[in-house]
N, C-alpha and C positions, 0 to 999 in steps of 0.2 A: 445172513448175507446171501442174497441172490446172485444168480449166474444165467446168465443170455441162454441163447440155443447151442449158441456154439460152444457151452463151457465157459465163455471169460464173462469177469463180472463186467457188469453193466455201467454205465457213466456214472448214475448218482450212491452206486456202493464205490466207485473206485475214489469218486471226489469225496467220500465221507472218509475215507480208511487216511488217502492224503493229510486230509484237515486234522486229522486224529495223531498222525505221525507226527504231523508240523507242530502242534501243539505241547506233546511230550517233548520232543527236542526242543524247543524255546522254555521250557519249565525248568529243563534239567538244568541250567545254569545257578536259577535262584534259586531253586531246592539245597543245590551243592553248597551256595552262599549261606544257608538260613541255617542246614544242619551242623556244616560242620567245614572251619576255615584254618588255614594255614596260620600257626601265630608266631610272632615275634621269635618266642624263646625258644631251646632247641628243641625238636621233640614234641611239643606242644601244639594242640588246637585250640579252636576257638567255638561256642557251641552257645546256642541263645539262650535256653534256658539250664537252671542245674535248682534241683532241690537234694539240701542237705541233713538228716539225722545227726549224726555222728560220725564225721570223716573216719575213717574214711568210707565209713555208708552213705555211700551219695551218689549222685546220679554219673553226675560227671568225675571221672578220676584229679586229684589235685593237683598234677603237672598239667591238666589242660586250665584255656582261658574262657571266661564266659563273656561273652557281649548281649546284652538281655537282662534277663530277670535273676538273679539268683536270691533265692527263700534255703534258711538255716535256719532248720526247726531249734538246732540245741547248739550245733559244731558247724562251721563250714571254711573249707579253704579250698583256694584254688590259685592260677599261677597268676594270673591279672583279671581284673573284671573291667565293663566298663558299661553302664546303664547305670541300673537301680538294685541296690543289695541292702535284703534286712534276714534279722533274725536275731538271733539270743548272743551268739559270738560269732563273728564276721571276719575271716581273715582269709588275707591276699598276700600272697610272696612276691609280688610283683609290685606294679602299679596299680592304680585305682581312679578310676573317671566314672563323675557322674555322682549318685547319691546314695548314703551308705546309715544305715539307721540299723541300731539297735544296741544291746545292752553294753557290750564291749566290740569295739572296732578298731582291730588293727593292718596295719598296711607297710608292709616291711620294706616298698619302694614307695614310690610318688604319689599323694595325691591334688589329684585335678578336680574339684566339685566340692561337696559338702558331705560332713560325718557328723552323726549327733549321735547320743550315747549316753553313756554311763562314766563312761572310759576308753580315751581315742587316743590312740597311739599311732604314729606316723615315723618311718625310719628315715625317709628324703623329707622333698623339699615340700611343703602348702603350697597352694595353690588356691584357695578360695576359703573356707570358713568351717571351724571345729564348734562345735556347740555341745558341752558336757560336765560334768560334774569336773572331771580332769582332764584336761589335755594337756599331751606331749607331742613336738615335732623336733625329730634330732637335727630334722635339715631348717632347711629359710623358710619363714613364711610370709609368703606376698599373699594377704589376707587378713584375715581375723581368728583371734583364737577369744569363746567367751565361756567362761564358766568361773567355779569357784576356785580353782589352781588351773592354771596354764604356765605350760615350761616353753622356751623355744629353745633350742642348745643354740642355733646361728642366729641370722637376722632378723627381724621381726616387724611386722607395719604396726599391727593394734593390737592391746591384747585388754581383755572389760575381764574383770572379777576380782575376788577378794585378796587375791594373791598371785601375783605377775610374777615370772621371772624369765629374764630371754639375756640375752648374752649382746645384743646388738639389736636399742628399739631405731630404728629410721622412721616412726612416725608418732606411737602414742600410746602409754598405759595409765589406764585407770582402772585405779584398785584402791582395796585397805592399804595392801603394803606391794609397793614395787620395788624391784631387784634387777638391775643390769650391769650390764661390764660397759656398758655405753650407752648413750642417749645421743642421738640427732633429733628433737624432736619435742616432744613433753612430754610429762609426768606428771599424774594428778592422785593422789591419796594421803590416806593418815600419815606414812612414812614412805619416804622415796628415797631410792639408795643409787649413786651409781659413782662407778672410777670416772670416767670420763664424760662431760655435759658438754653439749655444742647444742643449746637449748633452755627448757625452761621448767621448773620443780614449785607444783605449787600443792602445799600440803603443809600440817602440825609442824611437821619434822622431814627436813629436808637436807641431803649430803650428797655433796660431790667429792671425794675423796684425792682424786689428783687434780682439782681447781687450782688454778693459781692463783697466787696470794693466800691472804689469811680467812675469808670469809668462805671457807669451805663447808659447815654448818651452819644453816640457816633457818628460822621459821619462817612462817606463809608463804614465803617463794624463794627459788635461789634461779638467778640467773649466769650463763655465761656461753661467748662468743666467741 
């Protein structure tokens, strides 16, 4: 950096040094944003990327949240994610937005997006689509669940595989064998089972248990309104 006669710098180091300060100070916001943000829960941040070993070998400690990428080479948890998460075992204490791939995927709150897997496990509500050898969701799911067993404990829209069971379908299973405590909706497989029909069962072997009247057992289809 040059300096005049008199000692002070000259116009174009002083307008370089300016442009250089202004620059840092307008960065310093989305720096703060990118590395590392205030989250939700208590105590908790939020941090874009995390690669995990074996929790707790991992980049990011498991009470923070990742927004980004998270890779879980063997183990990985953390308090909520929201991007794209894979790896071998995938688990979130929180929420979950966005896309979640790999051998076993669990999400001890909400998910918002898609899990596909091995084995997805969900303690809230669905929101979008499980795709797995098994799925479970203890909460509603406003979505899809498709594999060879899917459970819903509450409500359910659709559930495709060999063996449906949900507590409450409002839209539609097809399987070998479907199982509900209620039907709004239809049911398509070898055997369909449910207490309650306001809808339509069409399969081998078909029960509505608390139907009224006597044709509560039905083949090819059973209906009631």
């Amino acid at each position: 950096m040059r300096a005049g006669k008199d000692g002070r710098l000259d116009g174009w180091n002083v307008g370089r040094l300016r442009g250089m300060l202004a620059a840092a100070v307008a960065m310093l916001p989305a720096m703060r944003a990118m590395a590392e943000e205030p989250d939700a829960g208590p105590g908790g941040r939020a941090y874009p990327i995390q690669l995990s070993l074996v929790a707790p070998l991992q980049v990011v400690a498991p009470v923070h949240s990742v927004n980004g990428l998270r890779v879980n080479l063997i183990y990985g948890v953390n308090r909520n994610v929201c991007g794209m998460d894979v790896g071998f075992v995938n688990r979130t204490l929180g929420d979950h937005s966005g896309l979640q791939l790999g051998g076993v995927n669990a999400v001890d709150g909400r998910l918002t997006g898609f899990n596909g897997g091995v084995f997805n496990w969900v303690g809230g509500e669905v929101h979008g689509t499980q795709v797995g050898l098994a799925n479970v969701a203890a909460g509603s799911v406003a979505g899809t669940q498709d594999g060879l067993l899917n459970i819903a404990q509450a409500d359910t829209a659709y559930q495709y595989g060999l063996v449906n069971v949900a507590e409450t379908v409002k839209g539609a299973q097809f399987g070998l064998v479907n199982v509900a405590a209620g039907v709004s909706g239809l049911q398509v497989g070898l055997l369909n089972y449910t207490r309650r029909l306001a809808g339509l069962q069409i399969g081998v072997l078909n029960i509505a248990s608390e139907k009224e009247g006597r044709w509560k057992v039905l083949p090819i289809a059973n209906a009631y309104w």
